[in-house]
C-alpha positions as CSV (number, residue, x, y, z in Angstrom):
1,X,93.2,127.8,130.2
2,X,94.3,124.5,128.9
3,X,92.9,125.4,125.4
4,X,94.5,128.6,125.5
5,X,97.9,127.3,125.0
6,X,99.9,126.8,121.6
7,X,99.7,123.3,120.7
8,X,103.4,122.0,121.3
9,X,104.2,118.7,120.2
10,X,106.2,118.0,117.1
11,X,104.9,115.5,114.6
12,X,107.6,112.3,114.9
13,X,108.7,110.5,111.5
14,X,106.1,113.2,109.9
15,X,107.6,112.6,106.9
16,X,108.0,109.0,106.7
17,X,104.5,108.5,107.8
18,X,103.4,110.9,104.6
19,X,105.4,109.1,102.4
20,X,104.0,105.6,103.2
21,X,100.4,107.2,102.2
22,X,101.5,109.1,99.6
23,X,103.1,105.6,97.6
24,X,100.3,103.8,98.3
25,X,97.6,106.3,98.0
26,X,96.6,108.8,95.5
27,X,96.6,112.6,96.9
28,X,93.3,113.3,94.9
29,X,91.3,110.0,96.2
30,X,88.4,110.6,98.4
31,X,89.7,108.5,101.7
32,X,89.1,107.6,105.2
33,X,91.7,108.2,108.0
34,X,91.5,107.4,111.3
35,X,94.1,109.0,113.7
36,X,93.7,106.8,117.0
37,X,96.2,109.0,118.7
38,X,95.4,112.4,118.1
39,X,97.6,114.2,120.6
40,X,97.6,117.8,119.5
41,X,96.6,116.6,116.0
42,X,99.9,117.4,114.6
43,X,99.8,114.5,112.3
44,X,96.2,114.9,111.4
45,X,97.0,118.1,110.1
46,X,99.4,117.0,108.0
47,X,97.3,114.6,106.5
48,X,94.2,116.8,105.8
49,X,96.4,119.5,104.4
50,X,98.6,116.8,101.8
51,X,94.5,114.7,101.4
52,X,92.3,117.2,100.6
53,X,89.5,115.4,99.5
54,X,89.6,112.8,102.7
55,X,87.9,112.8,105.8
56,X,89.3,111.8,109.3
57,X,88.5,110.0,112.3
58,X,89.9,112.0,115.5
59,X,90.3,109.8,118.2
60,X,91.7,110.5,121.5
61,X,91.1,109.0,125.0
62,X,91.9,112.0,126.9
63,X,89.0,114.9,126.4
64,X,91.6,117.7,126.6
65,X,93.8,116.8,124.0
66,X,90.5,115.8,121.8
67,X,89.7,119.3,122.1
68,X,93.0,120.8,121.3
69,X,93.4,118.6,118.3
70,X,89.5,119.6,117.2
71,X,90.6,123.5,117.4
72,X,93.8,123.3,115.7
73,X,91.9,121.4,113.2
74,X,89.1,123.7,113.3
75,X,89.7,125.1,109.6
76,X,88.9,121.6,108.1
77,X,85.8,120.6,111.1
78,X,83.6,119.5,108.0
79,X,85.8,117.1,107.4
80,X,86.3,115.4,110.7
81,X,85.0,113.1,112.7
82,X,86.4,113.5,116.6
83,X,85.6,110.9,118.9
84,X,86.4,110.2,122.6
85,X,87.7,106.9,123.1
86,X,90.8,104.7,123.5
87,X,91.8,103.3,119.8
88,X,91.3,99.9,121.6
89,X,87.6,100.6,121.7
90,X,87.3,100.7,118.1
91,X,85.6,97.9,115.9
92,X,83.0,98.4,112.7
93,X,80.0,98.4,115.2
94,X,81.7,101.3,118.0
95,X,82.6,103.7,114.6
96,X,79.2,102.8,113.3
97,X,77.2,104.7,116.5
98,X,79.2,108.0,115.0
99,X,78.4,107.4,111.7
100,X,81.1,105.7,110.4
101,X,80.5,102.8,108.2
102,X,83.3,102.5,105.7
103,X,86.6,101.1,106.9
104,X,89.2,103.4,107.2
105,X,91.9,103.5,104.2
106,X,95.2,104.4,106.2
107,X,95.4,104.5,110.2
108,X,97.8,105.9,112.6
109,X,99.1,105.4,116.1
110,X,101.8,107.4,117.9
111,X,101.9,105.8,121.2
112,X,104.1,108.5,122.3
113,X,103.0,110.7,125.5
114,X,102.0,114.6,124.4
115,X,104.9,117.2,125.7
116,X,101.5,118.8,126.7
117,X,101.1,115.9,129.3
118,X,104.3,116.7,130.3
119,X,104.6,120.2,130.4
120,X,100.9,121.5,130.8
121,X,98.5,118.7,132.3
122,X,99.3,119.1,135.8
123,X,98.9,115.1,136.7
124,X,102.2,114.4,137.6
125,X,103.5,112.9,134.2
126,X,106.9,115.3,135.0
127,X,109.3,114.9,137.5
128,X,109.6,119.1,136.2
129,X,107.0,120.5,138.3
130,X,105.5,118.9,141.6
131,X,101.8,117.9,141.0
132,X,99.8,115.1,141.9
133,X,101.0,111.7,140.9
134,X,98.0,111.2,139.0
135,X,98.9,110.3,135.5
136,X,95.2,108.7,133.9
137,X,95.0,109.5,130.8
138,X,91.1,109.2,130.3
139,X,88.7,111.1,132.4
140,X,86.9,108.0,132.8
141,X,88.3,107.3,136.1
142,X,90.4,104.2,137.2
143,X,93.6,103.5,139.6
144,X,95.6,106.9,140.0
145,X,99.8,106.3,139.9
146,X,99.5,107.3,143.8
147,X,97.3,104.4,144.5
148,X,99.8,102.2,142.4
149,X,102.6,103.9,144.8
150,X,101.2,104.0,147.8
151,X,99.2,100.7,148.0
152,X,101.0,98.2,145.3
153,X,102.8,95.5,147.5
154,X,106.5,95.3,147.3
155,X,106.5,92.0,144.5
156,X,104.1,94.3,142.6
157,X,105.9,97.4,142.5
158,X,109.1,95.7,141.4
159,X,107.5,94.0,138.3
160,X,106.4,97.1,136.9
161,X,109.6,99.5,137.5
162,X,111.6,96.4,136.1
163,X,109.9,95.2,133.6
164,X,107.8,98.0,132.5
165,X,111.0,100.5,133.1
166,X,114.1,98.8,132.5
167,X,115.4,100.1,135.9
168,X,118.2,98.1,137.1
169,X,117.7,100.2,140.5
170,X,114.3,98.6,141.2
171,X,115.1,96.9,144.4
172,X,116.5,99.6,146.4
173,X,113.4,102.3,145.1
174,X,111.2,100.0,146.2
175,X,113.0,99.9,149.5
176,X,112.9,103.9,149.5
177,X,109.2,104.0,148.8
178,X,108.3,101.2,151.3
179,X,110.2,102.9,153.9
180,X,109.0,106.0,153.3
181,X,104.9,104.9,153.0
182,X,105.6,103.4,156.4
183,X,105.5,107.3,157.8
184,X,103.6,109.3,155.1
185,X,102.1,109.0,151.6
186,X,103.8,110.1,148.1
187,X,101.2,112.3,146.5
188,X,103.3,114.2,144.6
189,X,105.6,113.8,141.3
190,X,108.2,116.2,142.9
191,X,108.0,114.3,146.1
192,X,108.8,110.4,144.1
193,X,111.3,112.0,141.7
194,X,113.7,113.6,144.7
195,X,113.0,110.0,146.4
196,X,114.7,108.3,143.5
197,X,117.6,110.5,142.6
198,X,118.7,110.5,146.3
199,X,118.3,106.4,145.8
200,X,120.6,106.2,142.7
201,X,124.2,107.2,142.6
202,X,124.5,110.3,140.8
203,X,127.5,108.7,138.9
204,X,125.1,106.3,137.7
205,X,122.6,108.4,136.4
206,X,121.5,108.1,132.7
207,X,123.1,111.2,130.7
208,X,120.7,114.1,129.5
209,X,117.9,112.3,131.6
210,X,116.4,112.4,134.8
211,X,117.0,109.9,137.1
212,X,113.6,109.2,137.9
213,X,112.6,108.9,133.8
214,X,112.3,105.3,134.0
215,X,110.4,105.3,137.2
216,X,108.0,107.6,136.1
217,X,107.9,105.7,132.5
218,X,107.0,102.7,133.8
219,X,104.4,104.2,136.6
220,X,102.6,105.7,133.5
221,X,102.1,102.3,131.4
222,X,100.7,100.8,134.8
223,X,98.1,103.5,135.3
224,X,96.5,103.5,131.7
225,X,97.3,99.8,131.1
226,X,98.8,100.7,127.7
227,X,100.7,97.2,127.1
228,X,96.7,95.4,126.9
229,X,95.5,98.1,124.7
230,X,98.3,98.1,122.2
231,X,97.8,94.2,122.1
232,X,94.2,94.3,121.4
233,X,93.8,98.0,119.6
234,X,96.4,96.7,117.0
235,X,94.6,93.3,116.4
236,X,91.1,95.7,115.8
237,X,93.0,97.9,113.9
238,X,94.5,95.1,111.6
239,X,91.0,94.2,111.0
240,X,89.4,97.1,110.9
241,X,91.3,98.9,107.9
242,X,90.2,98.3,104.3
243,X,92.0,96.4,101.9
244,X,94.5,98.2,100.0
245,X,95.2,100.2,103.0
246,X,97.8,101.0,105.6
247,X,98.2,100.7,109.4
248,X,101.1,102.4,110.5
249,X,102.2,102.2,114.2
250,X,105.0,104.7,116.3
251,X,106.0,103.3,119.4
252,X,108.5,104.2,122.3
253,X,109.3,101.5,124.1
254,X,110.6,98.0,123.1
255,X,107.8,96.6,125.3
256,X,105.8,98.1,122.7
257,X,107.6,97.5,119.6
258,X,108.0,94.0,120.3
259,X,104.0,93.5,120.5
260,X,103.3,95.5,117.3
261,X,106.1,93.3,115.8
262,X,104.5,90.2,117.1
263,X,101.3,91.1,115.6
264,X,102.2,92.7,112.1
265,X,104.4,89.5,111.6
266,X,101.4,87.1,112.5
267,X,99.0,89.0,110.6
268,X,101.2,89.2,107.5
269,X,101.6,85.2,107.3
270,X,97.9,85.2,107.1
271,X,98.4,86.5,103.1
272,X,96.1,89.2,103.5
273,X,99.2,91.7,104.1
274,X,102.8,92.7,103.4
275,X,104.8,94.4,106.1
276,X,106.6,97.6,104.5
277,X,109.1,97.4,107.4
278,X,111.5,94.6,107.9
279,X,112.7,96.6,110.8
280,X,111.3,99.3,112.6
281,X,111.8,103.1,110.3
282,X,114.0,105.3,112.9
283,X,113.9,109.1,112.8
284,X,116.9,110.4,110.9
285,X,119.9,112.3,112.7
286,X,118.4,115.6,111.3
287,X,115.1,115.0,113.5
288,X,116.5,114.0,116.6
289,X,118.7,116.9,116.7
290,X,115.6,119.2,116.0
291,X,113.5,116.9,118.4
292,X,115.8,115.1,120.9
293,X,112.3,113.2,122.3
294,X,111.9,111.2,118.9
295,X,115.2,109.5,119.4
296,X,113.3,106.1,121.1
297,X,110.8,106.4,118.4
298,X,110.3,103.4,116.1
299,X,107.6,103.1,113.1
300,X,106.5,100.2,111.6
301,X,103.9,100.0,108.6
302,X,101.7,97.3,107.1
303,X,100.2,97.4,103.9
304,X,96.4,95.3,103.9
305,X,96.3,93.8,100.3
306,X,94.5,91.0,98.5
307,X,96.0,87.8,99.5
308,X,99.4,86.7,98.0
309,X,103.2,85.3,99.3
310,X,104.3,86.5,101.9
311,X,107.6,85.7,102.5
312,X,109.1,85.2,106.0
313,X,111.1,88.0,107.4
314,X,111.3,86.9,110.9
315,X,115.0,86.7,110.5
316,X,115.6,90.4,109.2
317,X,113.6,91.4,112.6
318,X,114.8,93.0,115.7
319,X,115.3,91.5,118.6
């Protein structure tokens, strides 16, 4: 049934991200891609249709969206490569056991969460609907976000909605969830988001956003550890692409930009590579008002070149 469904999420900074490829790369070139994130293969689409002589790696850790991004890509199979995994997992020898030996020529990470995790998955991703606080995003198994609710110790459970989620309402929800554990478990994502809106003032809520968006935010990145996979999918990634190539990276979060900063800036003093970004690419007023979810969104690119000066732009950086 899940396959049934139009895909539904809108390619962020599409254009930018073609852009980048198309300076550096001619159209015409046989080439490798490799889309870590594949979502509902949005981007990858775009990428076979403007490359036609290139092939792609389809990577996606959750099987469901792997197979919605293999159908709607289903007119160009022959030239795809899908594999289940988390983009962390990849290195020369993990692409090699699918029979892939050259290093990729551009590569792409949207970190962003699918609107088809939101709307469609049923694992409690939405405060919209009330299904089981799940959240995983790999089949693979691993702590559930009502594990992380109902068992996480009070210390615990304040790190990651603080940290994590930038609530500055931490200490009282964690009061509300204690409190309420103490008499029955949370199990469900309609249940935890009605606990935190009756928690925080409904003067103080953020406008045009759920109350509980932060919460839930933060309960996510705990589940699917997705702060250590950025940290060491990025480093592989920086490795892994060929030289001459690009690694561009969308995040959402400034936990996340902040680490793909950290490590594009590092890798660049190396020589080996030029950052194309002195500050993050933001989606123009025009996208935002077509897509109001790409307003957080933040891309940065690096270019992989043969060794020369690098000068330091730590200064032009953001914060």
């Amino acid at each position: 049934m899940e396959n049934e469904l139009e895909p539904v999420h809108y390619s962020v900074l599409y254009r930018e991200i073609l852009s980048f490829f198309l300076s550096v790369f001619d159209k015409d070139r046989e080439l490798l891609f490799l889309d870590g994130t594949a979502g509902e293969g949005g981007h990858s689409l775009l990428l076979l249709e403007q490359f036609p002589n290139s092939k792609l790696v389809l990577v996606d850790r959750d099987s469901v969206m792997l197979s919605r991004a293999k159908t709607r890509l289903s007119a160009y199979s022959s030239r795809v490569i899908p594999i289940e995994a988390n983009f962390s997992d990849l290195d020369p020898e993990f692409l090699s056991g699918f029979g892939v030996s050259n290093p990729p020529d551009g590569i792409l990470l949207d970190l962003g969460i699918s609107t088809f995790h939101l709307l469609h998955a049923g694992r409690g991703f939405s405060f919209r609907e009330n299904e089981p606080l799940d959240m995983r995003l790999s089949s693979s198994g691993g702590i559930s976000a009502e594990d992380v609710i109902n068992t996480y110790p009070e210390k615990a459970l304040s790190k990651i909605f603080y940290e994590y989620g930038e609530e500055r309402w931490t200490k009282k929800i964690v009061e509300a969830i204690l409190e309420r554990r103490r008499h029955s478990r949370i199990g469900y994502s309609g249940d935890l988001a009605q606990l935190v809106s009756r928690v925080i003032p409904r003067k103080f809520w953020p406008p045009g956003r759920h109350p509980a968006t932060r919460v839930f935010q933060a309960l996510r990145i705990e589940v699917n550890q997705e702060l250590l996979h950025i940290e060491i999918g990025v480093k592989k990634l920086l490795d892994l692409v060929a030289k001459g190539g690009l690694l561009q990276v969308i995040s959402f979060h400034s936990l996340e930009d902040r680490i793909i900063k950290n490590l594009f800036r590092d890798y660049a003093r190396g020589g080996e590579a030029k950052l194309l970004t002195k500050k993050p690419m933001l989606p123009s007023d025009a996208e935002t008002k077509e897509n109001p979810a790409s307003r957080s969104a933040k891309l940065r690119v690096i270019h992989k070149s043969l060794p020369t000066d690098i000068e330091d732009e730590e200064e032009d950086e953001e914060e």
